[in-house]
C-alpha positions in Angstrom: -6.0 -31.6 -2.9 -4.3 -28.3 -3.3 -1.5 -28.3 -5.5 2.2 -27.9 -3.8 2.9 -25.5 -7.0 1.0 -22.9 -5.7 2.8 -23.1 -2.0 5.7 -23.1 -3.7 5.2 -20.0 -6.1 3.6 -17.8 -3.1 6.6 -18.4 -1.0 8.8 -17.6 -4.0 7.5 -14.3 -4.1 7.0 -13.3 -0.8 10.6 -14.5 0.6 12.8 -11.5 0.3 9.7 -10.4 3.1 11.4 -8.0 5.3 14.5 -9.9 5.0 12.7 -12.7 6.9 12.4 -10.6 10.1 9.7 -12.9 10.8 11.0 -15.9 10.4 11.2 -18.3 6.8 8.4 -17.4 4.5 8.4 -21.1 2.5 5.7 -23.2 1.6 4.9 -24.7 5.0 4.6 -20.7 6.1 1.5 -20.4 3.5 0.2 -23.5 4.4 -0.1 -22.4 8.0 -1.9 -19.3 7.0 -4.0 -20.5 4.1 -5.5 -24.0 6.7 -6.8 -21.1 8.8 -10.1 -21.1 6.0 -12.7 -23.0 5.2 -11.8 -25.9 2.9 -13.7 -25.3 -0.1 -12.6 -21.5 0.5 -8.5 -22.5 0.2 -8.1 -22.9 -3.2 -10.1 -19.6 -4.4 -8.4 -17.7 -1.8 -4.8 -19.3 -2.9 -5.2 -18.9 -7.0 -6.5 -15.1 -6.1 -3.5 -14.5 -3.5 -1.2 -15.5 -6.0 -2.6 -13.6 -8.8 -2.4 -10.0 -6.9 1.7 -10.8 -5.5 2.4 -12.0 -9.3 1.4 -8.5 -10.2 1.1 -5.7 -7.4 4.7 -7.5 -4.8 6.4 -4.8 -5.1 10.5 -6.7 -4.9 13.5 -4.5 -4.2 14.0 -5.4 -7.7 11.1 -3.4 -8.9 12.1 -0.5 -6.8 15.8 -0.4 -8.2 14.7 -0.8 -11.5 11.7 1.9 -11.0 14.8 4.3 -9.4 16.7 3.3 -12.8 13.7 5.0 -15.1 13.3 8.1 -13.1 16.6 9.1 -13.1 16.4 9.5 -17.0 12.8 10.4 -16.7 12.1 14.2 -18.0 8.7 14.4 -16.1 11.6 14.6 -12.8 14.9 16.2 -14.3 15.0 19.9 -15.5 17.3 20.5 -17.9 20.6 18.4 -18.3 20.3 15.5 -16.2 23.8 15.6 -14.3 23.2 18.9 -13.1 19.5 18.7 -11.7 21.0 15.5 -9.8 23.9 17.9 -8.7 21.6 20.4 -7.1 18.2 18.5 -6.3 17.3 17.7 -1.8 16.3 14.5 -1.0 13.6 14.7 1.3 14.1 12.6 4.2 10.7 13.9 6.4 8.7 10.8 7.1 7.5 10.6 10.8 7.1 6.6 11.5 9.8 4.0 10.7 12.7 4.3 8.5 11.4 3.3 5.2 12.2 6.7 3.6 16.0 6.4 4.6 15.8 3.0 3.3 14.7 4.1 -0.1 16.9 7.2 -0.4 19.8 4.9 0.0 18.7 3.1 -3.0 18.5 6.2 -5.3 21.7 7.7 -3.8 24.1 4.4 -4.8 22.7 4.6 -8.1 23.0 8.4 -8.4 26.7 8.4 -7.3 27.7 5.2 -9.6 25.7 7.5 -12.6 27.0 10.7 -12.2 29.6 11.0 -9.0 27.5 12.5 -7.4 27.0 11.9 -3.6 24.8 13.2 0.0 21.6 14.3 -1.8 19.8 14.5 1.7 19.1 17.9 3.0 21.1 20.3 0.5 20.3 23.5 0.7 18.2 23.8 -2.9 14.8 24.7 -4.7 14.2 21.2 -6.1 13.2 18.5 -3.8 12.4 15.2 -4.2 10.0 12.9 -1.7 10.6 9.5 -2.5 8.3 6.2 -1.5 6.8 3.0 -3.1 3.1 3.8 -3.6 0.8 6.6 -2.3 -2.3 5.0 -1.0 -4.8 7.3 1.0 -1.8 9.9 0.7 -2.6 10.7 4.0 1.2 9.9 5.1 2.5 12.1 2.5 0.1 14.8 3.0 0.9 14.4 7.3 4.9 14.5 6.4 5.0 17.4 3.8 2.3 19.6 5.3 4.4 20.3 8.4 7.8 20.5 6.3 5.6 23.0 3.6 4.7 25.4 6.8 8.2 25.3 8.3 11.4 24.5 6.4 10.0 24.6 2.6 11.6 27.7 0.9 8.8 30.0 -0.5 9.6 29.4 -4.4 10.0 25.6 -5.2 9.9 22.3 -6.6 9.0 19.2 -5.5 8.7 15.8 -7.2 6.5 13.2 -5.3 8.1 10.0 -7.0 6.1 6.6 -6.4 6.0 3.2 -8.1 2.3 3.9 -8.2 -0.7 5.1 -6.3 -4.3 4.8 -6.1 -6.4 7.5 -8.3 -8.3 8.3 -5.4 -5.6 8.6 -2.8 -3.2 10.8 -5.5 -6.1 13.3 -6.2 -7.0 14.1 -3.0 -3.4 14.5 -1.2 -2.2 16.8 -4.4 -5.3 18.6 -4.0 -4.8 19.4 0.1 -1.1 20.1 -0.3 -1.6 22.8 -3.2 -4.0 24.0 -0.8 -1.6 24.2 2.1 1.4 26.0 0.0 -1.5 28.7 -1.2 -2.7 29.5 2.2 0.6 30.1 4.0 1.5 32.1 0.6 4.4 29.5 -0.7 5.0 29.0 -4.5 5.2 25.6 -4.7 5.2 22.9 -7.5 4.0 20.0 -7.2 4.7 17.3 -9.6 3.9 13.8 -9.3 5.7 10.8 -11.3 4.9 7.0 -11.3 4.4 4.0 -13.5 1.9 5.1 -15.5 0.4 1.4 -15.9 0.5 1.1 -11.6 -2.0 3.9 -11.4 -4.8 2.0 -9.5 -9.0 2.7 -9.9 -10.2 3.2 -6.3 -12.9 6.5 -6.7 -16.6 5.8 -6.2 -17.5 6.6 -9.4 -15.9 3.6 -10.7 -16.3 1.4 -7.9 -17.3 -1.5 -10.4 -14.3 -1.4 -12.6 -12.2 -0.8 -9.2 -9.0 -2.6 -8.5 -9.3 -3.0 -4.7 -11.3 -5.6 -3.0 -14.6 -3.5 -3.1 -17.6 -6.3 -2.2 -20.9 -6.7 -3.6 -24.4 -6.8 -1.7 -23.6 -10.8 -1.3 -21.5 -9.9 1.6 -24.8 -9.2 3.4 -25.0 -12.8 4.2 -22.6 -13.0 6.2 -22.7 -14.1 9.8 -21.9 -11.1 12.0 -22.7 -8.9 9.1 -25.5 -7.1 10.3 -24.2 -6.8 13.7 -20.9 -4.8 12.7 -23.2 -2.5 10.4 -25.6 -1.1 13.2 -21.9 -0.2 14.9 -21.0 1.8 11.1 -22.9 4.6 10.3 -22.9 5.0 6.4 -24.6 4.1 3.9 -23.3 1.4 1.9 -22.0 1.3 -1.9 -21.4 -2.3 -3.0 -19.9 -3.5 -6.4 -22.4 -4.5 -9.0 -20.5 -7.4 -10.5 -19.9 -7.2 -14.4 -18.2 -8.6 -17.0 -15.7 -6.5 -17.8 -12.0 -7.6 -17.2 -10.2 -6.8 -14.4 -6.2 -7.0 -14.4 -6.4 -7.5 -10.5 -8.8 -9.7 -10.0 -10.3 -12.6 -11.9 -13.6 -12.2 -13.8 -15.0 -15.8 -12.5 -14.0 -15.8 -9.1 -13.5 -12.0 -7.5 -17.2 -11.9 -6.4 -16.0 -15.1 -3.9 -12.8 -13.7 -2.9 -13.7 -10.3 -1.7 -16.7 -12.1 0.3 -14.3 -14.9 1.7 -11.5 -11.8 2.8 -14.1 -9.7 4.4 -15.6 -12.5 6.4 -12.3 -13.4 7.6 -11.8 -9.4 8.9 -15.0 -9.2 10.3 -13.9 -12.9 12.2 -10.7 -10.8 12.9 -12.5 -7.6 14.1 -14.2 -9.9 16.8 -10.9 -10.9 18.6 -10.6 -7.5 20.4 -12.9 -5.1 21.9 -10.8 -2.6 21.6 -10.7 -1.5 17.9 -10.2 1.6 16.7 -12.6 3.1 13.9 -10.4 2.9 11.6 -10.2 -0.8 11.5 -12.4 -2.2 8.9 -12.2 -6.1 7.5 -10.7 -5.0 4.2 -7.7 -2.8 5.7 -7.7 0.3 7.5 -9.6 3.6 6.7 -10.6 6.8 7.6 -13.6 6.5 5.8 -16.7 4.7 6.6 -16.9 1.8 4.6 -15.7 -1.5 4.1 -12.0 -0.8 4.9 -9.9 0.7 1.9 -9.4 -2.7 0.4 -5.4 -2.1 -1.0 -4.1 -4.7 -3.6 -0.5 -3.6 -3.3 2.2 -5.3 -1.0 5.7 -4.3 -0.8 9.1 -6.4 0.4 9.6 -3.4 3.4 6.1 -4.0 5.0 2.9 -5.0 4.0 0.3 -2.2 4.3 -2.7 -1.8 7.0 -4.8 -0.6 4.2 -4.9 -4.3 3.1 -7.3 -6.4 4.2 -6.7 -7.6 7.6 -6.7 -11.4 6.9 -3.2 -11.0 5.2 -1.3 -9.4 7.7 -3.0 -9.0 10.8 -1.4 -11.0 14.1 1.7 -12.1 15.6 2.8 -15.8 16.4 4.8 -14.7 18.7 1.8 -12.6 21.2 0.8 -14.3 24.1 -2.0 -16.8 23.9 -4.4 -14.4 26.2 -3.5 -11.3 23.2 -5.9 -11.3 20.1 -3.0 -11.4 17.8 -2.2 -15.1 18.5 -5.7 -15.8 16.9 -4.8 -14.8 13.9 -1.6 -16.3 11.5 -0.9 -13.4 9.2 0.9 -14.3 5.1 3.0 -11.6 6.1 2.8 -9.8 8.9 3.5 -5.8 10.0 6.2 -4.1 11.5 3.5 -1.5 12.6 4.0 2.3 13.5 0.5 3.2 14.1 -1.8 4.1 11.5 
């Protein structure tokens, strides 16, 4: 019998959700979605769920507070702190949704409470600031500031990429393209990246068994439907070789389970349409071949494609001929595309 505790301490955290655009995240809400596995899957699946949104939920709270730190942070302000706020451009570039404008908001109250200072969104300046929660294949941020770098960046600046986190891999590689983008159209631009430096998440190959996304093992193999999705992959796979080193993500004794439970559930979620793209993959969406990019991180605006599917793929509300009323997502998308 599972305990009501743990309903009760999911829904706690997730409630805030969108601010319930989707109707009343409680207990009964969890229960829908977790009675959707296997029985002796539910309670693995629950104690792991609850251990990732304990740490990686990313509340309004966290934001404001994260927003509170940078402001004083001297990785972000040049010089005395009133006047870089004076002068500094919010960026406001994204090209999907309104989550940008959401968080500029957030940093703008507090700037003008601080310092008096208010409309930090398009000033004429040379130090910017691009403001999100977490960078994740940075492929967003490199889409957004590529196209602002080519045609409205001025050719000596600065600009500060401010995250709660990111993942290593996803940081490297979208610092590494946009440096390349400002040299080749002959810009000087800086490019300085701040976040938490403790949510700063392992995704790169080369440490694929310490990683901190779901990353499976060969036991996945065994898996009905399995073999049948790879022939339709071309690459060759790279599983986790389970160890015993601690993980702060996952637990030691059961993440082996879990990541085999999630990805069976994609793969059962992959089947309900004909129609996927290729970068649909059981553990979240990817441009790479592999298992899907396998994100640990959720956020009280949206919960990201890059997580596995079985967490926020589907839509009560579809008709009952649509594949999205075969699935009930824990919290599902407001999507934009990919």
């Amino acid at each position: 019998m599972l305990s009501e505790e743990i309903f009760n301490r999911i829904a706690a955290i997730i409630s805030d959700y969108r601010n319930g655009e989707f109707g009343l995240y409680d207990s009964q809400h969890v229960r829908t979605w977790i009675s959707q596995f296997e029985n002796d899957e539910q309670e693995i699946v629950l104690l792991e769920t609850l251990k990732i949104l304990e740490l990686n939920y990313i509340t309004r709270d966290k934001f404001i507070a994260f927003i509170n730190d940078l402001i004083d942070s001297d990785v972000v302000c040049v010089g005395d702190k009133a006047s870089y706020w004076s002068k500094v451009s919010l960026l406001d570039i994204q090209k999907n949704g309104n989550s940008q404008d959401e968080l500029n908001q957030i940093l703008e109250c507090i700037i003008s409470k601080r310092y008096k200072i208010n409309d930090l969104v398009g000033k004429c300046s040379d130090e910017f600031i691009y403001l999100d929660d977490f960078i994740f294949s940075g492929n967003r941020l490199f889409s957004d500031m590529q196209d602002w770098i080519l045609n409205s960046a001025p050719y000596k600046c600065r600009i500060c990429i401010l995250t709660i986190g990111w993942f290593m891999y996803g940081q490297w590689d979208v610092e590494s393209r946009l440096n390349k983008i400002a040299s080749n159209c002959g810009k000087n631009v800086k490019f300085e990246f701040a976040s938490y430096t403790e949510f700063r998440l392992e995704n790169r190959l080369f440490r694929k068994d310490l990683s901190e996304v779901f990353w499976p093992t060969e036991s996945i193999t065994t898996l009905d439907g399995y073999t049948n999705w790879r022939l339709g992959e071309i690459f060759e796979p790279k599983y986790r070789i389970a160890n015993s080193v601690e993980n702060k993500i996952f637990s030691l004794l059961r993440r082996e389970q879990y990541e085999k439970i999630m990805f069976k559930y994609g793969l059962k979620i992959m089947g309900f349409s004909s129609k996927n793209s290729g970068v649909v993959k059981p553990l979240g969406y990817s441009t790479f071949k592999g298992f899907g990019f396998g994100s640990t991180v959720f956020s009280f605006r949206n919960c990201p494609n890059n997580n596995p599917l079985a967490f926020w793929w589907g839509d009560p509300k579809s008709s009952s001929s649509h594949p999205f009323s075969k699935w009930y997502p824990l919290l599902q998308r407001k999507t934009y595309g990919i």
